[in-house]
N, C-alpha and C positions, 0 to 999 in steps of 0.2 A: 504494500500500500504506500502510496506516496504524503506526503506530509501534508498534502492539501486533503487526502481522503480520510486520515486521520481527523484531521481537524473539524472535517462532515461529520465524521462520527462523533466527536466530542460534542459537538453541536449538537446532533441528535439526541444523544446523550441528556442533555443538559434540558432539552426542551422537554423530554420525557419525563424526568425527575419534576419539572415544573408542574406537569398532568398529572403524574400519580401523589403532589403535591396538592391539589386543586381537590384530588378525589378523599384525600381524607380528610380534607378539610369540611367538605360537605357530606361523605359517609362515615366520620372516624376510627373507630380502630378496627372495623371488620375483618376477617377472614380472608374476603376476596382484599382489601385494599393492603393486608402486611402479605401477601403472598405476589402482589405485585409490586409491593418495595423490595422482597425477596431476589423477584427476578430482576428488577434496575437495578442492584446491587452486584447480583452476580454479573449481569452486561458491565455493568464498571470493572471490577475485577479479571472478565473477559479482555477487554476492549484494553486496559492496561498491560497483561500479560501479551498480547497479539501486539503492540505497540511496541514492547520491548524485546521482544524472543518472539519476531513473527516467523510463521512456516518458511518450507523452502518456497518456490514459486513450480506450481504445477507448469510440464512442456505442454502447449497445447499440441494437440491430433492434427494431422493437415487433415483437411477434407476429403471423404469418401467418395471416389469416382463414382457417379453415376454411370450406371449403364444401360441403355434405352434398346428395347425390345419392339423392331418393328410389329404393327396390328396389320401383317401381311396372311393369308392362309399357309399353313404349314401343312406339312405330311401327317396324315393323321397316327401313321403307326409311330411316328416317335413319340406320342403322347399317351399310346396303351399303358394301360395298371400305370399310370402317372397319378401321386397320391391330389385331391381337388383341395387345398389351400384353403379356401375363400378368394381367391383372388380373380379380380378380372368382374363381367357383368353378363350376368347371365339373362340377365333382362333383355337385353339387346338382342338384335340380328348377328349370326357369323358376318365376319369380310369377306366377300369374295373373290 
């Protein structure tokens, strides 16, 4: 993460603690409102530890070749005991 994506998060961060700020103020010490100071706490403790000792950086995958199957008519015996997928529309007409 770069230091500016950080600093989003700290932001986020910060504005979140504000709302679950708000929510006990108007529901006080419920169940639901200390289990979600529970979890903004542990996001801070996350978001801290990921700051300082972040992962490595995953390689991304190049892109999988697509590969395009003309809707030309084929020989029908290559397609014997061929197991039926779902695929394709059988609602349709054959190509001729």
């Amino acid at each position: 993460m770069t230091r500016s994506e950080i600093a989003e998060l700290r932001y986020a961060v910060g504005q979140l603690r504000q709302c679950v700020g708000a929510l006990r103020t108007h529901y006080g010490d419920d169940n639901t409102v200390r289990r979600l100071e529970n979890d903004l706490e542990r996001l801070v403790i996350d978001a801290d530890e990921f700051e300082h000792t972040p992962p490595a950086q995953v390689v991304t995958q190049r892109e999988q070749e697509t590969i395009y199957v003309p809707d030309a008519k084929h020989q029908e015996q290559d397609w014997l005991g061929a197991q039926d997928e779902g695929l394709g529309f059988h609602s349709r007409p054959r190509t001729k």
